[in-house]
GUFIPA-973300 format. One record per residue (C-alpha): x negated, y negated, z negated. Coordinates in steps of 0.2 Angstrom, whole numbers, padded with zeros to 4 digits, always signed. Last residue first. Example, Ala and Ser with C-alpha at 12.3 -4.5 7.8 and 13.67 -1.06 7.14 Angstrom:
# GUFIPA-973300
<rec><u>-0068</u><v>+0005</v><w>-0036</w></rec>
<rec><u>-0062</u><v>+0022</v><w>-0039</w></rec>
END
This chain:
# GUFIPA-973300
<rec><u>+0643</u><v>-0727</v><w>-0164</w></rec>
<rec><u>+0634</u><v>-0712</v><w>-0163</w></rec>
<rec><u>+0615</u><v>-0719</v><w>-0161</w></rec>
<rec><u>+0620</u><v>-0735</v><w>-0177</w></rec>
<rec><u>+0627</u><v>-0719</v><w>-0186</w></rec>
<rec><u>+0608</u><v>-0710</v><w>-0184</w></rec>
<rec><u>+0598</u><v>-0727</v><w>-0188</w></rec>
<rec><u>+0610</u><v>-0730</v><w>-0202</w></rec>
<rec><u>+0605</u><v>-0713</v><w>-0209</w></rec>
<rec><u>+0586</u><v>-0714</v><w>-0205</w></rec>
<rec><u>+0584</u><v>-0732</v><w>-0216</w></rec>
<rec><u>+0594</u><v>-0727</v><w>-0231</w></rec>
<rec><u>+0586</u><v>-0711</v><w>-0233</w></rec>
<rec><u>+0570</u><v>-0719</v><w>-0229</w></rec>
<rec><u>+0572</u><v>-0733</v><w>-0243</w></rec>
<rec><u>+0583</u><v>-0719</v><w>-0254</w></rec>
<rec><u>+0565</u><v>-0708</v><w>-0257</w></rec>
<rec><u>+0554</u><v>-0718</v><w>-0257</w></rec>
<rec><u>+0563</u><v>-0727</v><w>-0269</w></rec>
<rec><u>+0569</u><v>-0745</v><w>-0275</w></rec>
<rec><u>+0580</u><v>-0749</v><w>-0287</w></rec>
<rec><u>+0566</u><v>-0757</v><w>-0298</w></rec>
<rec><u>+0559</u><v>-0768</v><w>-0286</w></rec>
<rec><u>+0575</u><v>-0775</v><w>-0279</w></rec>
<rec><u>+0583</u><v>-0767</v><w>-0265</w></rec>
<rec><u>+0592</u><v>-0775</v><w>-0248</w></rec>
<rec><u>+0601</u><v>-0766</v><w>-0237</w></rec>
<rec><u>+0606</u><v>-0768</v><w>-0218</w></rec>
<rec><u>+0595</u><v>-0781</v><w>-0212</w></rec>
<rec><u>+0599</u><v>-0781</v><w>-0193</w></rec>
<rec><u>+0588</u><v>-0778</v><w>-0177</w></rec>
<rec><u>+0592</u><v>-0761</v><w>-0174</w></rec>
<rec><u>+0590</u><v>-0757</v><w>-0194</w></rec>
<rec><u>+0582</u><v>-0765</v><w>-0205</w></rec>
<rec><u>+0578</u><v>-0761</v><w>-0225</w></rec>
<rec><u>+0574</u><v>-0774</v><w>-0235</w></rec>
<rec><u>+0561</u><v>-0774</v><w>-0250</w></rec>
<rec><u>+0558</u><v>-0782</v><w>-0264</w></rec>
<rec><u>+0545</u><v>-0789</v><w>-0277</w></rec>
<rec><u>+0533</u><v>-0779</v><w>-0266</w></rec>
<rec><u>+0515</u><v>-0772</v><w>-0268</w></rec>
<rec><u>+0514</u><v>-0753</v><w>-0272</w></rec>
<rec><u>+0531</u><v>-0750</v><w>-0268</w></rec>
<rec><u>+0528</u><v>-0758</v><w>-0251</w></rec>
<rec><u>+0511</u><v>-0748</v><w>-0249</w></rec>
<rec><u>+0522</u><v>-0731</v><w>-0254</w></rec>
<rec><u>+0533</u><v>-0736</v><w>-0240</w></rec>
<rec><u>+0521</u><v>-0733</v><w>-0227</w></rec>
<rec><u>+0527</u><v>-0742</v><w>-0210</w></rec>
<rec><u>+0525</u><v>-0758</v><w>-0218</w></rec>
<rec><u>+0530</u><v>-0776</v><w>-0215</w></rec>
<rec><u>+0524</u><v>-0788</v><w>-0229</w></rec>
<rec><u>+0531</u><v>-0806</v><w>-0230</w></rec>
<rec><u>+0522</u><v>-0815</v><w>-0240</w></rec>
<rec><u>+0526</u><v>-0832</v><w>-0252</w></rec>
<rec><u>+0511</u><v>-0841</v><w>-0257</w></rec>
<rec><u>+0509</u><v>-0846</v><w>-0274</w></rec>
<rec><u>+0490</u><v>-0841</v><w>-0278</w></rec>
<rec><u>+0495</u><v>-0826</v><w>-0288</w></rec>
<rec><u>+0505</u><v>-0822</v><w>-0271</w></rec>
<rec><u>+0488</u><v>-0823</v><w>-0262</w></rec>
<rec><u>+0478</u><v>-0814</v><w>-0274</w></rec>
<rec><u>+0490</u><v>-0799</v><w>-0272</w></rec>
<rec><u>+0490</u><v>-0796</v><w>-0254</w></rec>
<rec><u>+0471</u><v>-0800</v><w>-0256</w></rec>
<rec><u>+0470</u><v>-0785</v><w>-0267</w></rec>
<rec><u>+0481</u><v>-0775</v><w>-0258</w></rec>
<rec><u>+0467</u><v>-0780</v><w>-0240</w></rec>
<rec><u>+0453</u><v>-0774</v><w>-0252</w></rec>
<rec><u>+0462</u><v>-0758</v><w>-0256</w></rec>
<rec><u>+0463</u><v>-0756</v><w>-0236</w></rec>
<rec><u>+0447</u><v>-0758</v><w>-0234</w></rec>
<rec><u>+0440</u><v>-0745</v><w>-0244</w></rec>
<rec><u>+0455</u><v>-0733</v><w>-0237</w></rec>
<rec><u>+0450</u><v>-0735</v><w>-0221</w></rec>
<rec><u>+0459</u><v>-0745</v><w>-0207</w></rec>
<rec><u>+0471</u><v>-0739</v><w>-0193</w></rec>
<rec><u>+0486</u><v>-0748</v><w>-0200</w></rec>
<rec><u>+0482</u><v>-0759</v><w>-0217</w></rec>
<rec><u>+0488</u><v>-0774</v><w>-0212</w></rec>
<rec><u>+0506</u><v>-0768</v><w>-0204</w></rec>
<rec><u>+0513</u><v>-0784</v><w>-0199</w></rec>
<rec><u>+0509</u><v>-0795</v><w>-0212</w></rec>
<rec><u>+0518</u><v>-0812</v><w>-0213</w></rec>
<rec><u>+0511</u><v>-0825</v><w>-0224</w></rec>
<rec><u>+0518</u><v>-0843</v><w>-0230</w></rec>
<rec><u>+0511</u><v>-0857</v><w>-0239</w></rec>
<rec><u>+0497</u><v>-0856</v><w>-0228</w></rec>
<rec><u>+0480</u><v>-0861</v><w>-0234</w></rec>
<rec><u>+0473</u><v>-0879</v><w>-0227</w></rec>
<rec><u>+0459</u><v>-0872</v><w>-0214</w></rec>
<rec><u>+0446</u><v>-0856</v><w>-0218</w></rec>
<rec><u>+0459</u><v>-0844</v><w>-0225</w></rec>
<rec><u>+0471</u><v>-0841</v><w>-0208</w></rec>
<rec><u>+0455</u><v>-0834</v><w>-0199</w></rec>
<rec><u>+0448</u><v>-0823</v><w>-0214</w></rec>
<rec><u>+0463</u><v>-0814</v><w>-0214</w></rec>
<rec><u>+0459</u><v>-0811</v><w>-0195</w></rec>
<rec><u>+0441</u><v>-0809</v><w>-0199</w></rec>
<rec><u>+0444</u><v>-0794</v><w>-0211</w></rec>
<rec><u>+0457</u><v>-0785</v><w>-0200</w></rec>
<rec><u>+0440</u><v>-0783</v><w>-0188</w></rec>
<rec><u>+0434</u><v>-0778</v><w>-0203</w></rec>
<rec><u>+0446</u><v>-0765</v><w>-0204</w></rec>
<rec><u>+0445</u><v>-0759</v><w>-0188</w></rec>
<rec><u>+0427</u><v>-0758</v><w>-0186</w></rec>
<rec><u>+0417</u><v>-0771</v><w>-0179</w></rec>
<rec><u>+0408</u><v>-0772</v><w>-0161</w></rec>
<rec><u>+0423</u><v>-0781</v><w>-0153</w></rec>
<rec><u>+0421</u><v>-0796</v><w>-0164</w></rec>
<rec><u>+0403</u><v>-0802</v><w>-0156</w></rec>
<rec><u>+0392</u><v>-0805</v><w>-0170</w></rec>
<rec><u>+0386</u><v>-0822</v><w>-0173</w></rec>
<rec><u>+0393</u><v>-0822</v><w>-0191</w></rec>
<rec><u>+0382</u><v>-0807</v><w>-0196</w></rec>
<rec><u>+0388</u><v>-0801</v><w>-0211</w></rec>
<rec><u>+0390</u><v>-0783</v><w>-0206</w></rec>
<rec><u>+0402</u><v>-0782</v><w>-0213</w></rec>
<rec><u>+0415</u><v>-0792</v><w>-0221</w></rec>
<rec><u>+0415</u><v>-0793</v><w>-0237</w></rec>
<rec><u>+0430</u><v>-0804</v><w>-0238</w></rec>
<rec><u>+0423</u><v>-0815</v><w>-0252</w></rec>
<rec><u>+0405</u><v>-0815</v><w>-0243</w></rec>
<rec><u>+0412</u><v>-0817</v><w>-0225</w></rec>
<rec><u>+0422</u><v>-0830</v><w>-0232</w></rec>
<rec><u>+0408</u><v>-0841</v><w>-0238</w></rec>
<rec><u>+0398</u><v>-0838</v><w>-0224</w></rec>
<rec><u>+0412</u><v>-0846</v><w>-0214</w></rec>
<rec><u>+0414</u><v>-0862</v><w>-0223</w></rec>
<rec><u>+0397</u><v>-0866</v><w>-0225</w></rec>
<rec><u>+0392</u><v>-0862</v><w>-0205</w></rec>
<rec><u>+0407</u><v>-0872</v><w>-0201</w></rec>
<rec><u>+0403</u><v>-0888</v><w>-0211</w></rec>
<rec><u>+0384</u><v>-0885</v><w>-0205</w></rec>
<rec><u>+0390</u><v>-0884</v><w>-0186</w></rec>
<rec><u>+0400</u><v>-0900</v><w>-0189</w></rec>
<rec><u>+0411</u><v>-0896</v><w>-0172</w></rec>
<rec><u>+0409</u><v>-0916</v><w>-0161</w></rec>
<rec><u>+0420</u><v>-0921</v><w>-0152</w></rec>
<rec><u>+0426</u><v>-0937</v><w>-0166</w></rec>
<rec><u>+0419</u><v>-0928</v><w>-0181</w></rec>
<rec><u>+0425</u><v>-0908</v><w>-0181</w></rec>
<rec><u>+0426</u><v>-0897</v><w>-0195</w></rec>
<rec><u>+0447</u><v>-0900</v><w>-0197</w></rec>
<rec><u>+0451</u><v>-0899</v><w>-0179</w></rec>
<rec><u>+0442</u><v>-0881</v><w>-0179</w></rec>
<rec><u>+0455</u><v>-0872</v><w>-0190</w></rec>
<rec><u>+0464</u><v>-0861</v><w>-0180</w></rec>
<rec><u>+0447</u><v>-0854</v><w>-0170</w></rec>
<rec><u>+0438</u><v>-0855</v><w>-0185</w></rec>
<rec><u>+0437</u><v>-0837</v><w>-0191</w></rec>
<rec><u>+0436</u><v>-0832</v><w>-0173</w></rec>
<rec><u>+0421</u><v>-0842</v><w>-0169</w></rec>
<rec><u>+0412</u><v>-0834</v><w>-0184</w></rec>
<rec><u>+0414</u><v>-0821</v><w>-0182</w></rec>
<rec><u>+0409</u><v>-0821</v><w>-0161</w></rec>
<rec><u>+0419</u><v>-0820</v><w>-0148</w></rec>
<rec><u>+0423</u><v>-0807</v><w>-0135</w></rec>
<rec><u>+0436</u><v>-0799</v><w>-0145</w></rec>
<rec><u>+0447</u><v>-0815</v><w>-0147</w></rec>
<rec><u>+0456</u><v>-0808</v><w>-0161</w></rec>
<rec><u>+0475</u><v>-0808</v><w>-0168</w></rec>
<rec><u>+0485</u><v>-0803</v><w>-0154</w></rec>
<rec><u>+0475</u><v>-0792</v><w>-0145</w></rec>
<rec><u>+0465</u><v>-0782</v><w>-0157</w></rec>
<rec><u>+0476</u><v>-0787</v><w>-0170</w></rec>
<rec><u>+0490</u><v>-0776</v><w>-0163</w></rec>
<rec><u>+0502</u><v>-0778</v><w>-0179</w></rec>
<rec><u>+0500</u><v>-0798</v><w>-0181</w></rec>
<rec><u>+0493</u><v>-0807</v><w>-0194</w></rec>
<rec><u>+0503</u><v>-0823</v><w>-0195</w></rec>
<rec><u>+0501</u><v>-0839</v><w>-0205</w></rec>
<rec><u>+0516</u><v>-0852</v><w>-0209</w></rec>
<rec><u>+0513</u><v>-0868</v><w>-0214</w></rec>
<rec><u>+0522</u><v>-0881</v><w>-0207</w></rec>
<rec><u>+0507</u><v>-0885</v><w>-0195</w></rec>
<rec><u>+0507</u><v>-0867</v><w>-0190</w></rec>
<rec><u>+0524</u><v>-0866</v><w>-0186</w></rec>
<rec><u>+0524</u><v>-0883</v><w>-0176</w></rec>
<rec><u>+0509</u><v>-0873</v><w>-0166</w></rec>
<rec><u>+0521</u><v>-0859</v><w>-0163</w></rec>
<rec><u>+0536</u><v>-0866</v><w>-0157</w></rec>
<rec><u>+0554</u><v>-0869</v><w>-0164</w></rec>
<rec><u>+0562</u><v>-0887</v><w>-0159</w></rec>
<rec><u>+0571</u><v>-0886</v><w>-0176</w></rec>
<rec><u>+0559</u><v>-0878</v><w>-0187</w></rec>
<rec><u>+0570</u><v>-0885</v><w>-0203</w></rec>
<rec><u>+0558</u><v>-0892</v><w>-0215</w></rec>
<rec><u>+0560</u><v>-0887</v><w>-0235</w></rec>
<rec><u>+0541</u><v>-0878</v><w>-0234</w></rec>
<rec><u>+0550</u><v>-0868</v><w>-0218</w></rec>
<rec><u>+0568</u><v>-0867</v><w>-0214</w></rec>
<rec><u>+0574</u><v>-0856</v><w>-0199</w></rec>
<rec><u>+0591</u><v>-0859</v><w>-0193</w></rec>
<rec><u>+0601</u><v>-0846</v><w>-0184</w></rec>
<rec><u>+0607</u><v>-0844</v><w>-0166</w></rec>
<rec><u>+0598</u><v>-0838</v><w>-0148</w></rec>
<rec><u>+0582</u><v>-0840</v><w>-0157</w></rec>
<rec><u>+0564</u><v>-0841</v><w>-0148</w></rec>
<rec><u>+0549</u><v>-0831</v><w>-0146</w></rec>
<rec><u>+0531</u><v>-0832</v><w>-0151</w></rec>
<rec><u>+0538</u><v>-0848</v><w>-0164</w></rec>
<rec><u>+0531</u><v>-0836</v><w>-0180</w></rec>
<rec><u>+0549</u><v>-0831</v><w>-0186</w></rec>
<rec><u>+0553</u><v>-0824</v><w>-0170</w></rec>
<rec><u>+0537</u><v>-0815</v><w>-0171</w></rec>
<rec><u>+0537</u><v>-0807</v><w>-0186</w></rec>
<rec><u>+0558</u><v>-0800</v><w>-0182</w></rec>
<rec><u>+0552</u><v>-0793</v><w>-0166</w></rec>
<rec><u>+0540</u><v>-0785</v><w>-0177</w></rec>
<rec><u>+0553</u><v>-0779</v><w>-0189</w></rec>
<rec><u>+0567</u><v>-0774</v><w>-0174</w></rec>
<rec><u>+0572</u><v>-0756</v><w>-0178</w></rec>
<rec><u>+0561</u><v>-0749</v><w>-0165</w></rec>
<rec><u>+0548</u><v>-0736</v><w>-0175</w></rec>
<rec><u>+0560</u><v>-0733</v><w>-0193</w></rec>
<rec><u>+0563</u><v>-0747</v><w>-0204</w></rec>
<rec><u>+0556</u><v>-0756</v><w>-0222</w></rec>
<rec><u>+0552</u><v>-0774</v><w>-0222</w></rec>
<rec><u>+0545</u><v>-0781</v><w>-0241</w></rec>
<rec><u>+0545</u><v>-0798</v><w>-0249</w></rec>
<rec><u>+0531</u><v>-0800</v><w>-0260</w></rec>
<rec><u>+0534</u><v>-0818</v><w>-0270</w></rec>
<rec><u>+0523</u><v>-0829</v><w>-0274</w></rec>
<rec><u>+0533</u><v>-0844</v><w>-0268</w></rec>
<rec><u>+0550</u><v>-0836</v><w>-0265</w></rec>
<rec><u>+0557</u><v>-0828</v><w>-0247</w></rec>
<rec><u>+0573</u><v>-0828</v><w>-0239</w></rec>
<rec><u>+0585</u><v>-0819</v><w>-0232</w></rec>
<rec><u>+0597</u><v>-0818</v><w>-0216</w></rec>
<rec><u>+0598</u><v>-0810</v><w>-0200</w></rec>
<rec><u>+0611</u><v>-0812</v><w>-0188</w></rec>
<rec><u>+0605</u><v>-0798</v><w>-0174</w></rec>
<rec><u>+0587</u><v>-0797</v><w>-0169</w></rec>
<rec><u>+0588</u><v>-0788</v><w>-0153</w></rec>
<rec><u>+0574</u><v>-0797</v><w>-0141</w></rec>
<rec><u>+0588</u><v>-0810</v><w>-0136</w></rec>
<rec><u>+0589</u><v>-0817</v><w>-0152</w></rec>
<rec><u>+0599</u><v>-0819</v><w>-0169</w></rec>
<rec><u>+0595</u><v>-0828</v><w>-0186</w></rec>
<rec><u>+0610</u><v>-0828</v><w>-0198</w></rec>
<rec><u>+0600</u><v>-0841</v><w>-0210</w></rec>
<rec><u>+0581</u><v>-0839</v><w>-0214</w></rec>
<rec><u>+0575</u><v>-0849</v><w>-0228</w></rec>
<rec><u>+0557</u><v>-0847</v><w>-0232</w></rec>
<rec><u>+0547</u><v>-0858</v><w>-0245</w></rec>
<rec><u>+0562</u><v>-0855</v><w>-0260</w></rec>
<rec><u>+0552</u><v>-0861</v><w>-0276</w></rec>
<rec><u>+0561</u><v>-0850</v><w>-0290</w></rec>
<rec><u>+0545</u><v>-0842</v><w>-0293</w></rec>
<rec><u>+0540</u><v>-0825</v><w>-0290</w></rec>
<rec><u>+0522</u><v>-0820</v><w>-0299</w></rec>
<rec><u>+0529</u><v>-0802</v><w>-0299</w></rec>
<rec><u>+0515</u><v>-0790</v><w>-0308</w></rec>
<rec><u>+0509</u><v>-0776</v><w>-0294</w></rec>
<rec><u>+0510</u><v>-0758</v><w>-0296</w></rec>
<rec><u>+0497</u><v>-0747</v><w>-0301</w></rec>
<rec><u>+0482</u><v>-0743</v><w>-0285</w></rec>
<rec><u>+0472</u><v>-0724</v><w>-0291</w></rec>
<rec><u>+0455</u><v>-0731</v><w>-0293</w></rec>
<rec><u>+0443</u><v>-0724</v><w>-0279</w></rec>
<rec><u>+0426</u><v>-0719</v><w>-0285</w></rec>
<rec><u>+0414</u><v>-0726</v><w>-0278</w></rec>
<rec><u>+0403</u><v>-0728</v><w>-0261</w></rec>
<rec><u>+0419</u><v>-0732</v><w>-0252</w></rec>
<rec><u>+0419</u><v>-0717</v><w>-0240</w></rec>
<rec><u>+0411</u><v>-0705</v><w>-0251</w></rec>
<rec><u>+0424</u><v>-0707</v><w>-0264</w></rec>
<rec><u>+0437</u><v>-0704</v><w>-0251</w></rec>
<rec><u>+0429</u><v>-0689</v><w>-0247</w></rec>
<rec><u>+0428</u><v>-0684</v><w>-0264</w></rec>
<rec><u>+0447</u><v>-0688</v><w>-0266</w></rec>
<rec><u>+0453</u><v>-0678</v><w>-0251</w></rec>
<rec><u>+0443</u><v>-0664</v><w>-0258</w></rec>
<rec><u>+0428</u><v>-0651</v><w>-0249</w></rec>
<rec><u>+0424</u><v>-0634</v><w>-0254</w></rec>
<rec><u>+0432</u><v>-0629</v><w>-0239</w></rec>
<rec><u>+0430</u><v>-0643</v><w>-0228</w></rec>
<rec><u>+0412</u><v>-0643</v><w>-0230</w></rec>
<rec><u>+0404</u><v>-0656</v><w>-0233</w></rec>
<rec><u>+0391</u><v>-0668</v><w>-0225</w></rec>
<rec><u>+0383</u><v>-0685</v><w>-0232</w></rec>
<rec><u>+0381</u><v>-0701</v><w>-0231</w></rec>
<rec><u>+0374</u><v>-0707</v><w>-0214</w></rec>
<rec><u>+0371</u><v>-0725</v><w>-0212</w></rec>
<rec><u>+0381</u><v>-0738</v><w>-0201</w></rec>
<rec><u>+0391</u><v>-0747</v><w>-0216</w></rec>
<rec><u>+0395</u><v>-0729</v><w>-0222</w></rec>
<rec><u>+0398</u><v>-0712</v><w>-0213</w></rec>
<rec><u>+0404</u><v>-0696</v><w>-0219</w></rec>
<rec><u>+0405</u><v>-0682</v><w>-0209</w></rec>
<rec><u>+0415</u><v>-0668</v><w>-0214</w></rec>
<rec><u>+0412</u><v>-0650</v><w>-0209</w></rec>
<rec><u>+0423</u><v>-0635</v><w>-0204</w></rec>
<rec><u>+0436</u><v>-0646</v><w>-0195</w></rec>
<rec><u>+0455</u><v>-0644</v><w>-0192</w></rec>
END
């Protein structure tokens, strides 16, 4: 739609090009100060370690006697069109809402009385899809946010160890590059995918989880953070943690997953293993459930 592009960088000006002499990948390049290396699929660190069982799980927000479960290491991916139950799903499993029937077994505990700081304490982490609301405290700082689950463990007696936290926190602002890298900056004032940054950040300061779900991580971010996002993806299940990745782009799923379910109004309705799996037949597979579960 435009005649020119504007490019801008960590607050600075880079450049300006003209859409017609202008390419995807230029700008791209632009945006990330590099050049972007095309992303390969991952290598599978699955174990036979089992650290999520879920067992015919159903609700009163749609989810209908769902079962799977997810291996330390493992990339377990969750394909479905806008409404088919994914999120519901997430938050289900997190405690933010309760079962109706089903057993959910985290780390070889059952989460009998189901709530979300018992998930938490099992070892379960959460990055929600509306981070902005769900994941952030906008009005705090970094580095209150980034220790906002895990402020029991820097404390002594009442007491927050301000050097303990200022360690901590630095330390993750530099492996996440979050920028900019001022830990007293109000959360509101960074960009989407820093914003994304301090969330991650959030679940890394404490004891790591055993268990991730993503709820579309990469959505409304740039491509530089995205990548960075992928590569934590991937350092996570190197590191033994099982992840549960939902995605509304199923190239990232083919990109990052070990294997990938397809849902559909609230039930798993196919199941595909890395090497089975397609663009092409997820979303096939996905839209013509979705159209014989409208005519039944």
């Amino acid at each position: 739609m435009a005649d020119r592009v504007s490019v801008l960088k960590d607050g600075k000006m880079v450049g300006v090009v003209k859409t017609e002499e202008a390419t995807t990948q230029q700008i791209i390049n632009m945006m990330l100060g590099r050049e972007m290396v095309s992303e390969r699929r991952r290598i599978s660190y699955a174990s036979s370690e089992v650290v999520l069982q879920v067992e015919h799980l159903s609700s009163n927000t749609g989810i209908r006697d769902v079962s799977f479960e997810v291996r330390a290491g493992e990339v377990l991916g969750l394909a479905g069109v806008v409404g088919s139950g994914r999120t519901e799903l997430a938050r289900l499993l997190f405690g933010v809402d309760r079962a109706t029937k089903g057993r959910i077994v985290l780390n070889g505990k059952e989460l009998k009385r189901h709530s979300i700081g018992r998930t938490i304490r099992c070892g379960m982490a959460l990055v929600p899809e509306d981070r902005r609301h769900e994941g952030l405290v906008l009005n705090m700082s970094v580095k209150e946010n980034i220790t906002l689950v895990s402020l029991k463990g820097l404390t002594r007696g009442l007491l927050i160890n301000h050097t303990r936290e200022n360690e901590v926190v630095r330390n993750l602002i530099e492996s996440l590059s979050i920028r900019p890298g001022d830990a007293n900056r109000l959360t509101k004032h960074l960009s989407g995918g820093n914003q994304q940054k301090v969330v991650l950040a959030k679940w890394l300061a404490g004891n790591q989880p055993k268990m991730f779900i993503f709820d579309e991580p990469t959505q409304g971010i740039d491509v530089g953070a995205k990548a960075e996002v992928h590569r934590l993806i991937d350092t996570l299940a190197r590191n033994g943690a099982g992840i549960l990745l939902i995605s509304s782009e199923v190239q990232e799923l083919l990109n990052l997953c070990d294997r990938i379910l397809v849902m559909v109004r609230g039930r798993i309705v196919k199941s595909f293993s890395r090497d089975e799996a397609t663009a092409t037949e997820i979303l096939a597979y996905a839209m013509r459930k979705e159209k014989a579960a409208q005519h039944a």
